[in-house]
C-alpha positions, 0 to 999 in steps of 0.5 A: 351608819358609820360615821367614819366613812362621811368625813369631808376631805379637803385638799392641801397643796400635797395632793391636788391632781393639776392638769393643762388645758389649751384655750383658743380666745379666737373670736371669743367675748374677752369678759366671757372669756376672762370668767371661764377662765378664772372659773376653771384657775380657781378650780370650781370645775372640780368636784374636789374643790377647795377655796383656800388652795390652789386647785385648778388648772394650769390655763394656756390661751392662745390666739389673743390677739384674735379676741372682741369687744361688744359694743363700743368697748373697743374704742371707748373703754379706758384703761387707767395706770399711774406712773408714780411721778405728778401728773403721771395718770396714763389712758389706753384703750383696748384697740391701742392695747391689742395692736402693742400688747395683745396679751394685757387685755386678757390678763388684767380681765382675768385678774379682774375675775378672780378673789381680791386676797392672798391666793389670786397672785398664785392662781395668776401664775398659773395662766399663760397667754400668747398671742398666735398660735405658736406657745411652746408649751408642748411638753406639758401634753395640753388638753384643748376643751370647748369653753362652751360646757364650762358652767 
């Protein structure tokens, strides 16, 4: 046996291979939704996984605005932010988001599933959501994939 031959290779930011990948979030379950994308940001889907580097895909989501809540989530969750000044304590439900901005509901799901450190302000640049059809992002030769097979 030579010993040589099992040494583990981790990447490093030089050759980590990035691909693209179209997502369409119509009439998707936004938690299930945020999971699998964060999953697929981090890189967990790659055999060649690294926690500590940015190995995961480049994500464009489509058709935001086309996404569902189960339950009453729709009406009755809250989304709290605060102004900075006295008594500057802001609510907005997910219905008044996805009418202003549809985009938001899906970014701060997805914020919300990735690691709490250094690393999930990279891996969120690396998701672009847009509300319809139409991206722009043609250029970078997206693959569209089935979230079904993801985990």
């Amino acid at each position: 046996m030579d010993a040589v031959s099992y040494k583990t290779k981790h990447l490093n930011k030089a050759t980590v291979k990035k691909d693209w990948i179209l997502v369409d979030a119509e009439n998707q379950v936004v938690g299930r939704l945020a999971s699998k994308i964060a999953y697929i940001l981090r890189g967990k889907h790659k055999t060649s996984f690294s926690e500590h580097v940015d190995c995961g895909d480049n994500v464009i989501i489509i058709n935001a605005e086309k996404v569902r809540f189960t339950g009453k989530k729709l009406t009755e969750k809250e989304y709290i932010r605060y102004t900075g000044y006295p008594g500057g304590q802001r609510f907005a439900t997910p219905k008044e988001f996805l009418s202003k901005h549809p985009e938001r509901v899906l970014e701060i799901a997805i914020k919300g599933m990735l690691p709490k450190n250094r690393l999930s302000s990279v891996l969120n640049t690396n998701v672009r959501i847009f509300a319809g059809t139409n991206h722009g992002m043609e250029a970078q030769k997206p693959q569209k994939i089935d979230l079904d097979k993801i985990k």
